[in-house]
Biopython code that builds the backbone (N, CA, C, O; Angstrom):
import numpy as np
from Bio.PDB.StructureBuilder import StructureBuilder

atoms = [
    (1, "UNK", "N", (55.169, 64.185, 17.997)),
    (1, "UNK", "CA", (56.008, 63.773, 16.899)),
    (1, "UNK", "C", (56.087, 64.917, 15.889)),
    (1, "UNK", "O", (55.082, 65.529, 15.528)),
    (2, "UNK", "N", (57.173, 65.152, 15.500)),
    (2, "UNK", "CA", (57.156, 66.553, 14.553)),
    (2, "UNK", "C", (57.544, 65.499, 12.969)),
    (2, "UNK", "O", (58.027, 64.400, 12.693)),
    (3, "UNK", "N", (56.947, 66.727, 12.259)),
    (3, "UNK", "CA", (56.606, 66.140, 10.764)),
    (3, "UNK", "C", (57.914, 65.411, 10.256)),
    (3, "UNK", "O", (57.747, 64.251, 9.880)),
    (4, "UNK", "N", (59.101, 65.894, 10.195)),
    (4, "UNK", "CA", (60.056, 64.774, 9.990)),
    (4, "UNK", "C", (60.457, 63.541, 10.362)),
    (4, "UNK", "O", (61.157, 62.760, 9.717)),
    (5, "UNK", "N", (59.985, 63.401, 11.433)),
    (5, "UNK", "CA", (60.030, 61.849, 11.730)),
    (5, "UNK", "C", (58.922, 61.442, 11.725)),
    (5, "UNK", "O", (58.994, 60.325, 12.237)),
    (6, "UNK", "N", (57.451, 61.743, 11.343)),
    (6, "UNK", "CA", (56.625, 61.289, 10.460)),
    (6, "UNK", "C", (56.510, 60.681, 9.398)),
    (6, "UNK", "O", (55.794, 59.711, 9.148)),
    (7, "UNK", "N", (57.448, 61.421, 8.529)),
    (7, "UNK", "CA", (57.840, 61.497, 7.220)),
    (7, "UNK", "C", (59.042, 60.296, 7.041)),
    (7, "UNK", "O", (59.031, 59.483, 6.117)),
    (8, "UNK", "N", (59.944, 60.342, 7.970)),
    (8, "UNK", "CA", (60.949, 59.274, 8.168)),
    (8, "UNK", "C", (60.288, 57.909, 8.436)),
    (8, "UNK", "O", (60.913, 57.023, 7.851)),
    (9, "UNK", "N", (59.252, 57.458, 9.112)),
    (9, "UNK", "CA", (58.576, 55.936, 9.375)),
    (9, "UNK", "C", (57.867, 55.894, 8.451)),
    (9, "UNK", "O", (57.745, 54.746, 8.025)),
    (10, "UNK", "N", (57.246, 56.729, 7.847)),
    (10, "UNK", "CA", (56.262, 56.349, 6.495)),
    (10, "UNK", "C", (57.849, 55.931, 5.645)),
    (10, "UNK", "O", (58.161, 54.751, 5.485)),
    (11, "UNK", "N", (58.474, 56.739, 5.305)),
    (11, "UNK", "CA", (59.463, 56.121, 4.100)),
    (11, "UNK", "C", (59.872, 54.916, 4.700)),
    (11, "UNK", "O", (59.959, 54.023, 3.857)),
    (12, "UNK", "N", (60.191, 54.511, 5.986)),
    (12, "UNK", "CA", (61.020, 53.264, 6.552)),
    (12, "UNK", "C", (59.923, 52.233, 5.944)),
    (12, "UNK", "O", (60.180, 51.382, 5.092)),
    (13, "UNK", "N", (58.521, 52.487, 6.597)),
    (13, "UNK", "CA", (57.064, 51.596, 6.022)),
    (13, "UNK", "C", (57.110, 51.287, 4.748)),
    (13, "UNK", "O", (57.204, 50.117, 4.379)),
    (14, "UNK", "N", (57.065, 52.050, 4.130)),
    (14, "UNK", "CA", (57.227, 52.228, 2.628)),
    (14, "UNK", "C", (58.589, 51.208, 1.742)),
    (14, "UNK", "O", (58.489, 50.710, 0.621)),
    (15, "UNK", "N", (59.564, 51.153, 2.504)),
    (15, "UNK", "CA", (60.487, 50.640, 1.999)),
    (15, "UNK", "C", (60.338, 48.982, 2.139)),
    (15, "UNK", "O", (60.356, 48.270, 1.136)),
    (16, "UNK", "N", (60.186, 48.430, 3.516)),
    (16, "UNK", "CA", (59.672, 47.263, 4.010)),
    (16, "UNK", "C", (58.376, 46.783, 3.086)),
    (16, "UNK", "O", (58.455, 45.639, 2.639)),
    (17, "UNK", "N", (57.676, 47.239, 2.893)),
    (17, "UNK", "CA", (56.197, 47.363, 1.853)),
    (17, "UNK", "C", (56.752, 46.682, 0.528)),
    (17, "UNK", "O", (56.689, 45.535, 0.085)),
    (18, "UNK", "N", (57.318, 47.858, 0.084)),
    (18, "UNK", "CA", (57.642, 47.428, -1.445)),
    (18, "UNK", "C", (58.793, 46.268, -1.769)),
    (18, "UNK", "O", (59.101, 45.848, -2.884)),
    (19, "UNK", "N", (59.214, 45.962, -0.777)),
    (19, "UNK", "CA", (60.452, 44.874, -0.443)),
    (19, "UNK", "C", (60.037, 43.687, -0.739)),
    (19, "UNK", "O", (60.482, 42.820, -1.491)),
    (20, "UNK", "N", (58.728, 43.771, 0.239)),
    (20, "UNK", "CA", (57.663, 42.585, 0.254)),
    (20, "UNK", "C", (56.830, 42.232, -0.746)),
    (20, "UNK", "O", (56.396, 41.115, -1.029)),
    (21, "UNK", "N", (56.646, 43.261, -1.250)),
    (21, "UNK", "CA", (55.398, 42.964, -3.024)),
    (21, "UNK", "C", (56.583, 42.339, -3.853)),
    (21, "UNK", "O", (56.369, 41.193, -4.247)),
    (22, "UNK", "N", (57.932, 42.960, -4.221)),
    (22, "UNK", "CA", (58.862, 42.593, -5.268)),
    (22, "UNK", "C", (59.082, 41.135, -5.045)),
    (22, "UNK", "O", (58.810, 40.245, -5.851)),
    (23, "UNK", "N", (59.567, 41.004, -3.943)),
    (23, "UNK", "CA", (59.351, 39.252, -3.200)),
    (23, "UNK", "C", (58.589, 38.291, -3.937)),
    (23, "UNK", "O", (58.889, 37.331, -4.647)),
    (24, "UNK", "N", (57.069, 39.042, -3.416)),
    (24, "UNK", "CA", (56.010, 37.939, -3.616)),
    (24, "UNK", "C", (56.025, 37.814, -4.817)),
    (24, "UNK", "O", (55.918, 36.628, -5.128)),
    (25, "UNK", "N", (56.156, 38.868, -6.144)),
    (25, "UNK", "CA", (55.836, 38.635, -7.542)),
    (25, "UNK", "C", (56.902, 37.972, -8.306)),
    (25, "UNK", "O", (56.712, 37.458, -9.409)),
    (26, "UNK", "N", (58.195, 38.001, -7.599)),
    (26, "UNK", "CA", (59.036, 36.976, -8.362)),
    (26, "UNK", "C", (59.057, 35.859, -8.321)),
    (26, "UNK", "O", (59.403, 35.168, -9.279)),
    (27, "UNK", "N", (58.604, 35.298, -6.935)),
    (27, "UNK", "CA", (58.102, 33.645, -7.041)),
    (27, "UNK", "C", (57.331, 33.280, -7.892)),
    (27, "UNK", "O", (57.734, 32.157, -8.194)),
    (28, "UNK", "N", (56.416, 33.521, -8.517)),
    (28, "UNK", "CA", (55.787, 32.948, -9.152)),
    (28, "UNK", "C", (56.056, 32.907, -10.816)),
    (28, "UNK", "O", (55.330, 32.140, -11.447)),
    (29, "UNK", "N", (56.914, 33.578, -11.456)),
    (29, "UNK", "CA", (57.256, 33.854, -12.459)),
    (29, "UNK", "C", (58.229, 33.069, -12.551)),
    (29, "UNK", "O", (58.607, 32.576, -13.614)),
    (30, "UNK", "N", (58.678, 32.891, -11.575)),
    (30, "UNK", "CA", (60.235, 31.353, -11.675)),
    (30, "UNK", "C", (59.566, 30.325, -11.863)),
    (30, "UNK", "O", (60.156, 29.545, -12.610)),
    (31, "UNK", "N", (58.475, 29.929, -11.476)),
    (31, "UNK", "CA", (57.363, 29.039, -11.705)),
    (31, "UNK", "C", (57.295, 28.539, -12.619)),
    (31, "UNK", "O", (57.773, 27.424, -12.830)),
    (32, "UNK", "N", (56.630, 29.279, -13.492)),
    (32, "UNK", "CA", (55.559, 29.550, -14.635)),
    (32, "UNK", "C", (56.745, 29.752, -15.773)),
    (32, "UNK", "O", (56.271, 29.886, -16.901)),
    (33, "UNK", "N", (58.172, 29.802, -15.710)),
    (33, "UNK", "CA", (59.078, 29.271, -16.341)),
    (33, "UNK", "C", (59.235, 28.050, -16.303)),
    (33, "UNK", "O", (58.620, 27.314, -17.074)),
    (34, "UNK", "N", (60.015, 27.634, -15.477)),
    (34, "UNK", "CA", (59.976, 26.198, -15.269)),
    (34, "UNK", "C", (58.597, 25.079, -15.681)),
    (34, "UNK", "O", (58.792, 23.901, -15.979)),
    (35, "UNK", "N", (57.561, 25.561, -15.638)),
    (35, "UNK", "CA", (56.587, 25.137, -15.687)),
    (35, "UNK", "C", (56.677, 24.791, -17.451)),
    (35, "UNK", "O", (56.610, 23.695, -18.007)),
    (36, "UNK", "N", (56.850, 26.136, -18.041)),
    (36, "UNK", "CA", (56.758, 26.119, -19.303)),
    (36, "UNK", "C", (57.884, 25.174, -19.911)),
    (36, "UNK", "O", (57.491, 24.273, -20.653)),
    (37, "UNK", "N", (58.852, 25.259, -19.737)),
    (37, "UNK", "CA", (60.427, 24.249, -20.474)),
    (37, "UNK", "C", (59.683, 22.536, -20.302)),
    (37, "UNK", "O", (59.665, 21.658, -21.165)),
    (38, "UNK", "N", (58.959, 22.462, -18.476)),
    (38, "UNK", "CA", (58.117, 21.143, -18.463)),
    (38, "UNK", "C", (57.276, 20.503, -19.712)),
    (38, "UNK", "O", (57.122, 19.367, -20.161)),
    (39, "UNK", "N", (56.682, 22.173, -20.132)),
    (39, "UNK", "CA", (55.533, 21.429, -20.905)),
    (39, "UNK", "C", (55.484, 21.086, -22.451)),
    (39, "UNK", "O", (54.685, 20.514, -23.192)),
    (40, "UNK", "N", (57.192, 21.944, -22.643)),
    (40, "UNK", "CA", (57.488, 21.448, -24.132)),
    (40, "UNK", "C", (57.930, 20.183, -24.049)),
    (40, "UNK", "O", (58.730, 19.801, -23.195)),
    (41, "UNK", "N", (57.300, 19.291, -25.162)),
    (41, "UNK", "CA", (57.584, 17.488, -25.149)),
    (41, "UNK", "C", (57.343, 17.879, -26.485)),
    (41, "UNK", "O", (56.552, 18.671, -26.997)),
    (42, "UNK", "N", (58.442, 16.941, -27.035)),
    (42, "UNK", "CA", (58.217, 16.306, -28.421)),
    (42, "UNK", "C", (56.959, 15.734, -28.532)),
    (42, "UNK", "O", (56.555, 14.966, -27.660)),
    (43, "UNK", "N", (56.048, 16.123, -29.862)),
    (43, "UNK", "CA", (54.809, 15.577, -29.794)),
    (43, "UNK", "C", (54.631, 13.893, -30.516)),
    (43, "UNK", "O", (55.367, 13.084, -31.082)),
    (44, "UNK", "N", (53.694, 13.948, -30.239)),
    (44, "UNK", "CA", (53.613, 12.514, -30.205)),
    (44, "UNK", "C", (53.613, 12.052, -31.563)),
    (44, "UNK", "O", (53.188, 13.024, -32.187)),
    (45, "UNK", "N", (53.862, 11.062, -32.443)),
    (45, "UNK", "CA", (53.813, 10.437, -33.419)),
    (45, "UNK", "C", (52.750, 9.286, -33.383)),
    (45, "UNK", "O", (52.668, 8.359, -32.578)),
    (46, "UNK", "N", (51.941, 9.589, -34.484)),
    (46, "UNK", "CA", (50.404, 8.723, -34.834)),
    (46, "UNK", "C", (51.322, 7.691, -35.494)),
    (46, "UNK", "O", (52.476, 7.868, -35.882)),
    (47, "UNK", "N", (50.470, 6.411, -35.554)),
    (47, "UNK", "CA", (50.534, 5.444, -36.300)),
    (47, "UNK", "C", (49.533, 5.417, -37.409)),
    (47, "UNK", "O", (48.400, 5.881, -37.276)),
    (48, "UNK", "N", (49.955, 4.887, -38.457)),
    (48, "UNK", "CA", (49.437, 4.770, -39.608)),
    (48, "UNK", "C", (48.071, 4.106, -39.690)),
    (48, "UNK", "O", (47.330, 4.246, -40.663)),
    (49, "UNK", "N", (47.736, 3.277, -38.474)),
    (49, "UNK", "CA", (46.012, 2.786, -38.512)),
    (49, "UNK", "C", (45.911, 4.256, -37.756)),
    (49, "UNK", "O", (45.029, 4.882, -38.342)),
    (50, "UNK", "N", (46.273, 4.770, -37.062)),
    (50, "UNK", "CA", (44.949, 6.107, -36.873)),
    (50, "UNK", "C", (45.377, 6.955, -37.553)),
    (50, "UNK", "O", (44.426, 7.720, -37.395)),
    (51, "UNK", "N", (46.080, 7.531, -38.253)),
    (51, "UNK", "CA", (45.943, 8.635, -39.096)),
    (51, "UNK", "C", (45.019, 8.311, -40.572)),
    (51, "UNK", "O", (44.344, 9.099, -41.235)),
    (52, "UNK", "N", (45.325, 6.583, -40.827)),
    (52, "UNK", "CA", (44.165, 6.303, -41.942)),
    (52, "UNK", "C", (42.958, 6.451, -41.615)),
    (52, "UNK", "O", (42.104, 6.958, -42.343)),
    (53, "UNK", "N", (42.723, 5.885, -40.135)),
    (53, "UNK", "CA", (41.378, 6.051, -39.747)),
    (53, "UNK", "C", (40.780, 7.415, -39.413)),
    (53, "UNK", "O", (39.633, 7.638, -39.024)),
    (54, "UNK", "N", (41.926, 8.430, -39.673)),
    (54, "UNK", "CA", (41.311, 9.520, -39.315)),
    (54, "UNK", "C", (40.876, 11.023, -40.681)),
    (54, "UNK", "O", (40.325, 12.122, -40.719)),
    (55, "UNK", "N", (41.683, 9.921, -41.692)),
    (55, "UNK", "CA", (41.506, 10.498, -43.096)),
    (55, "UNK", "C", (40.115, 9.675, -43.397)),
    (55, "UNK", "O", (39.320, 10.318, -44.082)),
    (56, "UNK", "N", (39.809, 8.740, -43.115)),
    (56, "UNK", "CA", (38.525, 7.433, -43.477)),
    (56, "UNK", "C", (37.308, 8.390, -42.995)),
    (56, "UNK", "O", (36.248, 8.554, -43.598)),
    (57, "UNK", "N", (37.805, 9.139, -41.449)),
    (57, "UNK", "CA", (36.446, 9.994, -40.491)),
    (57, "UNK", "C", (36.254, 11.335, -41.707)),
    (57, "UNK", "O", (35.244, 11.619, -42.351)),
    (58, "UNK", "N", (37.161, 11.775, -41.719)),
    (58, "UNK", "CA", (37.046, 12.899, -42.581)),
    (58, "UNK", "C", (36.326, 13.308, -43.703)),
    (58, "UNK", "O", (35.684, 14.326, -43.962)),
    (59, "UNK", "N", (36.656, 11.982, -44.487)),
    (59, "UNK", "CA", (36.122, 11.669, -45.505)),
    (59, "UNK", "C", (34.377, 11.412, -45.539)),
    (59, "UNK", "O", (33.507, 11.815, -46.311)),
    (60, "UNK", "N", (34.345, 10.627, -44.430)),
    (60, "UNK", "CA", (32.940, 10.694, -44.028)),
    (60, "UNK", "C", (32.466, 11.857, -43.705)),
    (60, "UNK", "O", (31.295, 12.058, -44.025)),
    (61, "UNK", "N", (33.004, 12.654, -43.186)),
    (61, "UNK", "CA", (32.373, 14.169, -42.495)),
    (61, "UNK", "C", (31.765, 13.757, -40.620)),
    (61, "UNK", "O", (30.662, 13.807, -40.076)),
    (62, "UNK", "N", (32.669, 13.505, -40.313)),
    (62, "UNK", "CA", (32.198, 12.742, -38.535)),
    (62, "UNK", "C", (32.944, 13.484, -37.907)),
    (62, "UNK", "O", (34.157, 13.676, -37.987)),
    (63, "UNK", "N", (31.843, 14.076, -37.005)),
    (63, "UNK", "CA", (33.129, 15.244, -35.984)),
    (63, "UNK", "C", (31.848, 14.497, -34.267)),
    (63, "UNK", "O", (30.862, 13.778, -34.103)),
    (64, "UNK", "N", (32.821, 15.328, -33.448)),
    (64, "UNK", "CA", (32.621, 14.594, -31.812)),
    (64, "UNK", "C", (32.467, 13.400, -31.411)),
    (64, "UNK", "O", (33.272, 12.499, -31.649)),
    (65, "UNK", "N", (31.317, 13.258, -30.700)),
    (65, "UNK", "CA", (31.530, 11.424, -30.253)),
    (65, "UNK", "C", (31.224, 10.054, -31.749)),
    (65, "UNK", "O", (31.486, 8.857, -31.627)),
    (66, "UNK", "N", (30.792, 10.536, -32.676)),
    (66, "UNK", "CA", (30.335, 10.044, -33.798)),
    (66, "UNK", "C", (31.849, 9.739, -34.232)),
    (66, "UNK", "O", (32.088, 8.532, -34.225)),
    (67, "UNK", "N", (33.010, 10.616, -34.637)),
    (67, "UNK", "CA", (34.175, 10.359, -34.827)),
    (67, "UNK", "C", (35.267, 9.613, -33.798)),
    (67, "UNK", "O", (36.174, 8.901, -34.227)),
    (68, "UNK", "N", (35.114, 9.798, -32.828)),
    (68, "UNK", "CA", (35.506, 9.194, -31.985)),
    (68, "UNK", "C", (35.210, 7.883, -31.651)),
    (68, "UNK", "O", (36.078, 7.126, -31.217)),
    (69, "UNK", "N", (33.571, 7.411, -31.887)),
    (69, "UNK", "CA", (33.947, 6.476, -32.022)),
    (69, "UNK", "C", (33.771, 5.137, -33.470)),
    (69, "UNK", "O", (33.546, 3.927, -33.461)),
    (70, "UNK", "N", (33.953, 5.902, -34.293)),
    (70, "UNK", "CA", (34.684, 4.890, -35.534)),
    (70, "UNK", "C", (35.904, 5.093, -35.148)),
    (70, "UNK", "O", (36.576, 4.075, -34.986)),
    (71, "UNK", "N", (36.637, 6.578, -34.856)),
    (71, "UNK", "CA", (38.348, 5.992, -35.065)),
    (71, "UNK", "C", (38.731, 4.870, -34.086)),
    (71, "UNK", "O", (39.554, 3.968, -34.244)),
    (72, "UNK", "N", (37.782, 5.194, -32.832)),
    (72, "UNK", "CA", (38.372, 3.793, -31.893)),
    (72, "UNK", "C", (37.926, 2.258, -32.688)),
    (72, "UNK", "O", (38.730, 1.339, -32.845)),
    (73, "UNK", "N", (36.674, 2.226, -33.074)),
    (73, "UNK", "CA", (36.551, 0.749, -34.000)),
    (73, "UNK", "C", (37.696, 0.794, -34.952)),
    (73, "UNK", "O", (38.694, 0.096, -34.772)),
    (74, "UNK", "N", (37.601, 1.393, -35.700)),
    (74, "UNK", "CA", (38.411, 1.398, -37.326)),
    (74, "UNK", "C", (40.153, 1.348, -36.934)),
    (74, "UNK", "O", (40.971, 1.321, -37.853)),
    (75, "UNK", "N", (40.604, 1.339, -35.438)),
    (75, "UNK", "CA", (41.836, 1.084, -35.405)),
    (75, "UNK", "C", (41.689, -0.319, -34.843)),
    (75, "UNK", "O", (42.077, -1.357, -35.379)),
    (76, "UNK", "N", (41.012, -0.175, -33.577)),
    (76, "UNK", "CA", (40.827, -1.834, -33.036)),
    (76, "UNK", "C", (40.540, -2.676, -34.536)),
    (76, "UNK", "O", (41.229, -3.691, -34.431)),
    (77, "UNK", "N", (40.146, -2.695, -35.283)),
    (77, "UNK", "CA", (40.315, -3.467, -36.146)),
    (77, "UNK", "C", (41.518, -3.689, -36.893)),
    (77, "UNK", "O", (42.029, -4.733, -37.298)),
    (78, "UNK", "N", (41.915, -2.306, -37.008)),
    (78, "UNK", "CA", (43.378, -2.257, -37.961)),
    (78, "UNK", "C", (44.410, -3.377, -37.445)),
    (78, "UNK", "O", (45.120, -4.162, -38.074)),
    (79, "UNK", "N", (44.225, -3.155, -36.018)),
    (79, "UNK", "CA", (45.404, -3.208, -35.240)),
    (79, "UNK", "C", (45.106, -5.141, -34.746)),
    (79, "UNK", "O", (45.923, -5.832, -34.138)),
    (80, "UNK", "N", (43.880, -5.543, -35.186)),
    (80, "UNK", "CA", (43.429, -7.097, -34.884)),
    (80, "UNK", "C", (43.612, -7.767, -36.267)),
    (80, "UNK", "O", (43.091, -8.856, -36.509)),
    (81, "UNK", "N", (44.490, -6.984, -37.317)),
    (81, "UNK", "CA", (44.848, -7.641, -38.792)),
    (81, "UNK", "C", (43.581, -7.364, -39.490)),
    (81, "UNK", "O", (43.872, -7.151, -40.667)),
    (82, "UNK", "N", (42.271, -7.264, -39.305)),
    (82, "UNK", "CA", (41.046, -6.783, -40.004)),
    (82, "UNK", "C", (41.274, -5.922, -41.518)),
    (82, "UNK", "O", (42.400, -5.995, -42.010)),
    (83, "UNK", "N", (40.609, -5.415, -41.976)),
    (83, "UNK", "CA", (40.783, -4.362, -42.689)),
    (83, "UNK", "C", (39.998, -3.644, -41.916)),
    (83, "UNK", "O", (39.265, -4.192, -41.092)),
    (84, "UNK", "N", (40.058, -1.864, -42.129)),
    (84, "UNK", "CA", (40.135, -1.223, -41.456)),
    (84, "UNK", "C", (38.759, -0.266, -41.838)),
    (84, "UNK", "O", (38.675, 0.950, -42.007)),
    (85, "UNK", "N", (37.781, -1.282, -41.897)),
    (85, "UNK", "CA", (36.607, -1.035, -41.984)),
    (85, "UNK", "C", (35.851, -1.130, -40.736)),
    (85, "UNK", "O", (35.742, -2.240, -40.215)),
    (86, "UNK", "N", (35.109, 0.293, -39.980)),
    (86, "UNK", "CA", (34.048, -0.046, -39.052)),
    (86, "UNK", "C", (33.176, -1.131, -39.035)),
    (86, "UNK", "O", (33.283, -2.080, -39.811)),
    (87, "UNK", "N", (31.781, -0.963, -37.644)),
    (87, "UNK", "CA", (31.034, -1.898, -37.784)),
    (87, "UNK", "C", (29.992, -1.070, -38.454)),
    (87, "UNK", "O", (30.046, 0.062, -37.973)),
    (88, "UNK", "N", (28.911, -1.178, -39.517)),
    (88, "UNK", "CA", (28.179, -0.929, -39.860)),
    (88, "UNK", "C", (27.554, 0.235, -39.149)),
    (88, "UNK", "O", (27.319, 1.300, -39.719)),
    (89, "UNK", "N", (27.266, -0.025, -37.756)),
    (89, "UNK", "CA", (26.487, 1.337, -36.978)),
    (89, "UNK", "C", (26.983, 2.534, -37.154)),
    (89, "UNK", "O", (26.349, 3.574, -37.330)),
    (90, "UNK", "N", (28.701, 2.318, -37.082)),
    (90, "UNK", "CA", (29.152, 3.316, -36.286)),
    (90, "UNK", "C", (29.306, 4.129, -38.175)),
    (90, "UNK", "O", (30.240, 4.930, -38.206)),
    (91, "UNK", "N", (28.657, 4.011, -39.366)),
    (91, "UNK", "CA", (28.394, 4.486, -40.252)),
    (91, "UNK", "C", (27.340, 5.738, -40.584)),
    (91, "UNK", "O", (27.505, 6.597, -41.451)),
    (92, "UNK", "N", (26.212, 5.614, -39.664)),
    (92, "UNK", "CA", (25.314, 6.519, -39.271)),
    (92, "UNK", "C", (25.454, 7.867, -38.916)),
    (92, "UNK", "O", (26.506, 8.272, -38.423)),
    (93, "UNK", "N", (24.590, 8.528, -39.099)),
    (93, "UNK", "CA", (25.098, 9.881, -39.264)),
    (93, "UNK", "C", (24.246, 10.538, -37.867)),
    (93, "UNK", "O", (24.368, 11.728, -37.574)),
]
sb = StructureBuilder()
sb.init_structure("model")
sb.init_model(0)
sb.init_chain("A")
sb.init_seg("    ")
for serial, (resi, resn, name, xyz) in enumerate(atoms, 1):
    if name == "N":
        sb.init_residue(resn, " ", resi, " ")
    sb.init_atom(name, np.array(xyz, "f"), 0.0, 1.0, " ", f" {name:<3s}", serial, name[0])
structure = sb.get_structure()
């Protein structure tokens, strides 16, 4: 084989090669668009027993499962006509 047609199948290789990478990397970027337009949603709108109940946590100073769960009491109540007072425990620090 003399060096020019050496030189000629590497470029043919070469061309097929890079054909194939450009390919593969545009699939996934059509994706990951689409994906994204999916994941914009109008966000959600709180109701007024949990955003009180969540100014009520605050006020207390209650962060992780401690807040979590008065806001779940302090709405189940809201939301059973109660006032929107926990049960005593879930007061504890």
């Amino acid at each position: 084989m003399t060096l020019a047609s050496r030189l000629a199948v590497v470029a043919i290789a070469s061309l097929f090669a890079t054909g194939t990478a450009f390919a593969q990397t545009a699939a996934p970027a059509a994706k990951t668009d689409a994906a994204t337009t999916a994941d914009k949603k109008a966000p959600k709108e709180h109701s007024a027993e949990s955003l009180e109940c969540s100014k009520q946590a605050d006020a207390k100073g209650l962060h992780g499962k401690e807040r979590k769960k008065f806001r779940s009491e302090c709405i189940k109540s809201a939301k059973a006509g109660g006032a929107a007072a926990p049960a005593p425990a879930a007061d504890k620090k």
